[in-house]
C-alpha positions in Angstrom: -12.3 23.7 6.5 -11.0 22.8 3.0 -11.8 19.7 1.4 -8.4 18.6 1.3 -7.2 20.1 4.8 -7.7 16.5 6.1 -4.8 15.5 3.9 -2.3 18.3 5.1 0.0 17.1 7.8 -0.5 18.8 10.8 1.0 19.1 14.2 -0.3 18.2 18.0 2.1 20.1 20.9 4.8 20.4 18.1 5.1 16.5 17.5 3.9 16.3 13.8 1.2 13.5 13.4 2.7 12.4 10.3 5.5 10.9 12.3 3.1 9.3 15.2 0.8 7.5 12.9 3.5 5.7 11.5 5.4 5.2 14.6 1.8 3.7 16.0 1.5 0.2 13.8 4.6 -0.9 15.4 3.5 0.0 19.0 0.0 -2.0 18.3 1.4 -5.5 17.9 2.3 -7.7 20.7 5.6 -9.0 21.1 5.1 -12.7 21.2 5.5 -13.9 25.5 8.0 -16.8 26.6 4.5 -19.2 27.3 4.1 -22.1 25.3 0.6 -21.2 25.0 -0.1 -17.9 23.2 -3.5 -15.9 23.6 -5.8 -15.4 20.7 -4.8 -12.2 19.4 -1.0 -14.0 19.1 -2.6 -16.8 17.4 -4.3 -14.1 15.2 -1.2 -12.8 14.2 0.9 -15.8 14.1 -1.7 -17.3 11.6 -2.1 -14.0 9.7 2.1 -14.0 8.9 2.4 -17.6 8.1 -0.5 -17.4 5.9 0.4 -14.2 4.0 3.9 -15.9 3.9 3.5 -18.5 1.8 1.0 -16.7 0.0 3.2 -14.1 -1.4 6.5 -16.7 -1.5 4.6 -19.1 -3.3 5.6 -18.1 -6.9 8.6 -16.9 -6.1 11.7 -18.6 -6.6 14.2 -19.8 -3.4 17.0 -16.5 -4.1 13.8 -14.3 -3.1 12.7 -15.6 -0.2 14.9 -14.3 1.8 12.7 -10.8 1.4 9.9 -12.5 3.3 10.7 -10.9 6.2 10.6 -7.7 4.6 7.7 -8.3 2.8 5.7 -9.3 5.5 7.1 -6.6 7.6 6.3 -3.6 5.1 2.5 -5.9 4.3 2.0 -5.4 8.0 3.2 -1.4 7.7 1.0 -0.4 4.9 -2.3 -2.2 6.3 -2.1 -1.1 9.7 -1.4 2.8 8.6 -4.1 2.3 6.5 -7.4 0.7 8.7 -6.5 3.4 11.2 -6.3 6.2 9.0 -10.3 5.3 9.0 -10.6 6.3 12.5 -12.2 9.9 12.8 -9.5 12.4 13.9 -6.6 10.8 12.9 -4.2 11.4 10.1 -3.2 8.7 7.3 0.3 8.6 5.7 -0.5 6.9 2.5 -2.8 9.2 1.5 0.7 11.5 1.0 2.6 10.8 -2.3 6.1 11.8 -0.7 5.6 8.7 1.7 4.6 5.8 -0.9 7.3 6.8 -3.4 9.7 6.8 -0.3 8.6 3.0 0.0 8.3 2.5 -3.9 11.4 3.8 -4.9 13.7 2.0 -2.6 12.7 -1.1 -2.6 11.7 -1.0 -6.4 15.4 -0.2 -6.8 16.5 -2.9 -5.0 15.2 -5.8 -7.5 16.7 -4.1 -10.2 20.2 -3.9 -8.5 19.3 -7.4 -7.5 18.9 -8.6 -10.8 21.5 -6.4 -12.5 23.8 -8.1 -9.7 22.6 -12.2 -10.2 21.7 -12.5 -13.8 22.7 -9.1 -15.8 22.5 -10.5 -19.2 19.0 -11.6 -18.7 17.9 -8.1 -17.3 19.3 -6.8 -20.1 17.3 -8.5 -22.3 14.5 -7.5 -21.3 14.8 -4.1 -23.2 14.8 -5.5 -26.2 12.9 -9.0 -27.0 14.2 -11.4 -29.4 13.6 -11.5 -33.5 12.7 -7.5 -33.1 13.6 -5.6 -36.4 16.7 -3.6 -36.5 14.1 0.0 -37.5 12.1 -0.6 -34.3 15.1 -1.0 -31.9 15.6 2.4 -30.6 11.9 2.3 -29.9 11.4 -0.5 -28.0 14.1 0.5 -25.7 13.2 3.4 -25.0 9.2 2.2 -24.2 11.2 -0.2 -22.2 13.1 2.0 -20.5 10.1 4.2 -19.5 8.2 1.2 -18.4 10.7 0.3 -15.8 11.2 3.5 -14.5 7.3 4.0 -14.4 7.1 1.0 -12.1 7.4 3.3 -8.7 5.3 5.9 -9.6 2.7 3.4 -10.2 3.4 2.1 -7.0 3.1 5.1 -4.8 0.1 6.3 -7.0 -2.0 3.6 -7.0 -2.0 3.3 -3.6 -2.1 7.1 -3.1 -5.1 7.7 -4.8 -7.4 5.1 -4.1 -7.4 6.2 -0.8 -7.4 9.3 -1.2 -10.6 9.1 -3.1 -12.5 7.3 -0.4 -11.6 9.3 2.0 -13.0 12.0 -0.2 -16.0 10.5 -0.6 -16.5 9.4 3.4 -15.8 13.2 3.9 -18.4 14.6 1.3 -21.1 12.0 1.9 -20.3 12.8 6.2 -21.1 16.4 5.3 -23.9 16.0 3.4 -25.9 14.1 5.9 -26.8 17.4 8.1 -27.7 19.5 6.2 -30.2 16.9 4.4 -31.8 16.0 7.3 -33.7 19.4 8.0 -35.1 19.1 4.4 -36.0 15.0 4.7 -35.5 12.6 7.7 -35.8 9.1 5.2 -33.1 10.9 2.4 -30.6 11.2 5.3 -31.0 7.8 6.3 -30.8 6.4 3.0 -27.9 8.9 2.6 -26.2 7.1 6.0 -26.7 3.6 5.1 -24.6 5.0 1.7 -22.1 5.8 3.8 -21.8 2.8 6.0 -21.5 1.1 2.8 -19.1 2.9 1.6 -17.0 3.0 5.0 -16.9 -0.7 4.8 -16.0 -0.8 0.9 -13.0 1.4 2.2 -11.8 -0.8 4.9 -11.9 -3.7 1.8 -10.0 -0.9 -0.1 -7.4 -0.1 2.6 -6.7 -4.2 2.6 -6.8 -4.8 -0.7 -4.3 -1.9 -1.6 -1.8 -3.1 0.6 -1.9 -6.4 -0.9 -1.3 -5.1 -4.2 1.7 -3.1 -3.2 3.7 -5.7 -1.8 2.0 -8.1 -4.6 3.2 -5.9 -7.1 6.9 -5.9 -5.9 7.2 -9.5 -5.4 6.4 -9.9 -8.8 9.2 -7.3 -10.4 11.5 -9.3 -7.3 10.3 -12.9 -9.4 11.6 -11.2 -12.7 15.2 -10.5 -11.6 16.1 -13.2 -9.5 
């Protein structure tokens, strides 16, 4: 196998995996029962959405919160599909560029329609700050410009290849162990405690890169509304 065949989307009885490991997150959580008592893993999950709630809503202003829902919902997406992309033998979206810029680029779009829509002089001006001199206004604008419309592709690859790169590195170190341990029993086991290291610095990474996504687009959804 190539070294990057575990990226490559594949098929299983001509239902493309691609499609089931997203479809899976949403078929994971519980719908919340009619009891007035809920069982742990619903007081889990109730806990983990009002916490990450006001987290992210905190220094936002009162137009935006009415993306909480949305924000919690895609927070939810990205770290599911990404703890059980660590699973071995299964397939992990965000490690594909096509899907995080089909998340990025929608929803990055929508807070710049949203703020061209509520406050367009103040979008505006933020091509081109105040007391600039007249010889560096073209510039500006156009650094400006190609800031905002960076904004996605950051998004999608950030997020892209951080975990691409672990799982790189899971893969090589995984592969490495055999064939070390007919030369030296201790450099294999030193070269497995490396990779349970590393397996649990991924899971930290798989978390923490969701969190930045959706942190990262709450704050361009703070500067236009």
């Amino acid at each position: 196998m190539d070294l990057f065949s575990q990226f490559a989307p594949t098929t299983l009885l001509g239902v493309p995996l691609i499609l089931t490991a997203m479809l899976i997150p949403w078929l994971l959580f519980p719908t919340p029962p009619g009891r007035w008592v809920n069982n742990r893993l619903l007081t889990f999950q109730n806990w983990f959405f009002t916490l990450f709630t006001k987290q992210i809503l905190l220094p936002l202003n009162s137009p935006a919160h009415k993306w909480a829902f949305l924000l919690t919902t895609l927070m939810v997406f990205l770290l599911s599909m990404n703890m059980l992309g660590l699973l071995p033998y299964t397939f992990t979206p965000t490690t594909q560029l096509s899907v995080n810029l089909g998340l990025a680029v929608p929803l990055w779009l929508a807070t710049v329609l949203v703020g061209f829509r509520n406050q367009f002089t103040h979008s505006l001006a933020h091509f081109l700050p105040e007391g600039t001199p007249t010889p560096l206004i073209p510039i500006l604008i156009l650094i400006e410009t190609i800031s905002l419309f960076i904004r996605p592709l950051a998004l999608g690859v950030r997020l892209t290849a951080n975990l691409t790169a672990g799982h790189l590195l899971i893969h090589l170190i995984s592969s490495a162990i055999p064939a070390i341990l007919s030369m030296s029993i201790s450099a294999s086991l030193l070269t497995f405690t490396v990779l349970i290291l590393l397996t649990i610095l991924e899971i930290a990474v798989a978390i923490i890169q969701a969190y930045v996504f959706v942190l990262l687009l709450s704050l361009y959804l703070q500067e236009n509304t």
